[in-house]
C-alpha positions as CSV (number, residue, x, y, z in Angstrom):
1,X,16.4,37.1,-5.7
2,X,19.7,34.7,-4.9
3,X,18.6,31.0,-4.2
4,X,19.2,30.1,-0.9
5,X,22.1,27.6,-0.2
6,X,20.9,24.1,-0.4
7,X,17.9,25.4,-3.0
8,X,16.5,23.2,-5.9
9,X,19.3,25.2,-7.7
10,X,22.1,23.5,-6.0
11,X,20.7,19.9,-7.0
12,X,20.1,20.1,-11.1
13,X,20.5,16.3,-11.7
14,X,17.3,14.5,-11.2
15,X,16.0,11.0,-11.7
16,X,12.3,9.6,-11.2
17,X,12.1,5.6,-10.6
18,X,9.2,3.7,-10.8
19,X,8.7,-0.1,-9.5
20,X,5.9,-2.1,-10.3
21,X,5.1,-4.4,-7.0
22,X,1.7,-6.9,-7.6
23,X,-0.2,-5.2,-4.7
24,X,-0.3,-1.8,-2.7
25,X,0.4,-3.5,0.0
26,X,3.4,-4.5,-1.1
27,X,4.6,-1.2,-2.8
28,X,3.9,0.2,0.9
29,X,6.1,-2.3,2.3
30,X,8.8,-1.5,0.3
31,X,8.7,2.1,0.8
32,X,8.6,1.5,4.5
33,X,11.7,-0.4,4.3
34,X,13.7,1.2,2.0
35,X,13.1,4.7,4.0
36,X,14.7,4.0,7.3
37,X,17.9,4.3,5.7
38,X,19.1,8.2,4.8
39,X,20.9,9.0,2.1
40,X,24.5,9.3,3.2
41,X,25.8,12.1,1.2
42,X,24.1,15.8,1.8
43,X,24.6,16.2,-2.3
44,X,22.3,14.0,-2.9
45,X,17.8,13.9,-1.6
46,X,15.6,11.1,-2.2
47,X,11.9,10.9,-1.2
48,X,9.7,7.9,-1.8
49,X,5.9,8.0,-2.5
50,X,3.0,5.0,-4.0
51,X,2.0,5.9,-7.2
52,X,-0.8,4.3,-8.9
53,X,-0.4,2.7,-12.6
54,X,-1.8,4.4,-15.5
55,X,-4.5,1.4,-15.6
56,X,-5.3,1.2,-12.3
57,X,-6.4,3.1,-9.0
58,X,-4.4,1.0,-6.5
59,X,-0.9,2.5,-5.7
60,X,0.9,-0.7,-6.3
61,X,3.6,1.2,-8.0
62,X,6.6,2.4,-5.6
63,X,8.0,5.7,-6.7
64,X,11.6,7.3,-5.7
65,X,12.9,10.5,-6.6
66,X,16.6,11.7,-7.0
67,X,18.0,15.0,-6.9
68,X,22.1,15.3,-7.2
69,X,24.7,18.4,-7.1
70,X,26.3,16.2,-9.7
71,X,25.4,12.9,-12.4
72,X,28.5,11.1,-10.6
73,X,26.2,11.3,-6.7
74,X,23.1,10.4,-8.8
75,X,25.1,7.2,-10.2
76,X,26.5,6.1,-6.6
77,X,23.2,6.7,-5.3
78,X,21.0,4.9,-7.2
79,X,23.3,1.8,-7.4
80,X,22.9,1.5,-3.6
81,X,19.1,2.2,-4.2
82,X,18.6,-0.8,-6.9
83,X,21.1,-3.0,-4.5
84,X,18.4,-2.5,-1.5
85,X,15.0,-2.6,-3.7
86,X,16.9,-6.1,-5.0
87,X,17.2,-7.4,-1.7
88,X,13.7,-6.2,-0.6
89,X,12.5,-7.8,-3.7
90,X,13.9,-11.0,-3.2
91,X,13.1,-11.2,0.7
92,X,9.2,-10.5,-0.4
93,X,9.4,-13.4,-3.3
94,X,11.6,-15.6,-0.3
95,X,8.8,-15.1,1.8
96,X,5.9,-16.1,-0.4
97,X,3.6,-13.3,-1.7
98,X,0.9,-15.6,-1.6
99,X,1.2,-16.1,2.2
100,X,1.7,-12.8,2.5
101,X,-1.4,-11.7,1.5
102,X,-3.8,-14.8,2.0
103,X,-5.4,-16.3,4.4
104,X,-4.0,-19.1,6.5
105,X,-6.1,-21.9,5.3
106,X,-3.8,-24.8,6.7
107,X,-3.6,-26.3,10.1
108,X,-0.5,-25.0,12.1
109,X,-0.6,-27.9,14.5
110,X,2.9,-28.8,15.2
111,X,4.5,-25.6,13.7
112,X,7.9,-25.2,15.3
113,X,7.8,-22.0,18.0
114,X,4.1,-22.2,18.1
115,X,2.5,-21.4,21.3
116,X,-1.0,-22.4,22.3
117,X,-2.5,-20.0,24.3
């Protein structure tokens, strides 16, 4: 039976990446970000899914798979996909992971843009 056009087949080159992130909250972050864009060539498909680490049941770890007609659109792919994970990685550690994901246990009086209500 032929493989239809567009079938596993017709993308042999394939490449599984794993990155760590120091919650599941954050790995789903990332994955939310990093999804909205498509990938811009038809030759190549990407999906994204949490994964948990071997030593752990939280999925803290954010998982992307490649598949490519060809190793030279698996390279140009995944270069733009480490450029983006590096800027979502360096926005998260910009913003503080530890207000991220803590409680606000400081007064806000006098923040700038604060409204009282």
């Amino acid at each position: 039976m032929a493989e239809e056009k567009g079938g596993e087949a017709d993308f042999p080159c394939t490449l599984t990446i794993d990155v760590p992130f120091p919650s599941a909250s954050l790995a789903h972050t990332a994955l939310q970000v990093l999804r909205v864009d498509q990938e811009l060539s038809p030759l190549v498909r990407r999906t994204f899914s949490t994964v948990s680490p071997p030593d752990s049941s939280k999925q803290s770890v954010l998982r992307t798979e490649y598949k490519a007609t060809t190793n030279r659109m698996l390279r140009v792919a995944v270069n733009g996909f480490f450029e983006s994970v590096g800027v979502v990685i360096n926005t998260m550690k910009e913003l503080d992971v530890d207000v991220y994901d803590g409680p606000v246990t400081e007064s806000l009086e006098g923040v700038q843009g604060l409204v009282k209500g």
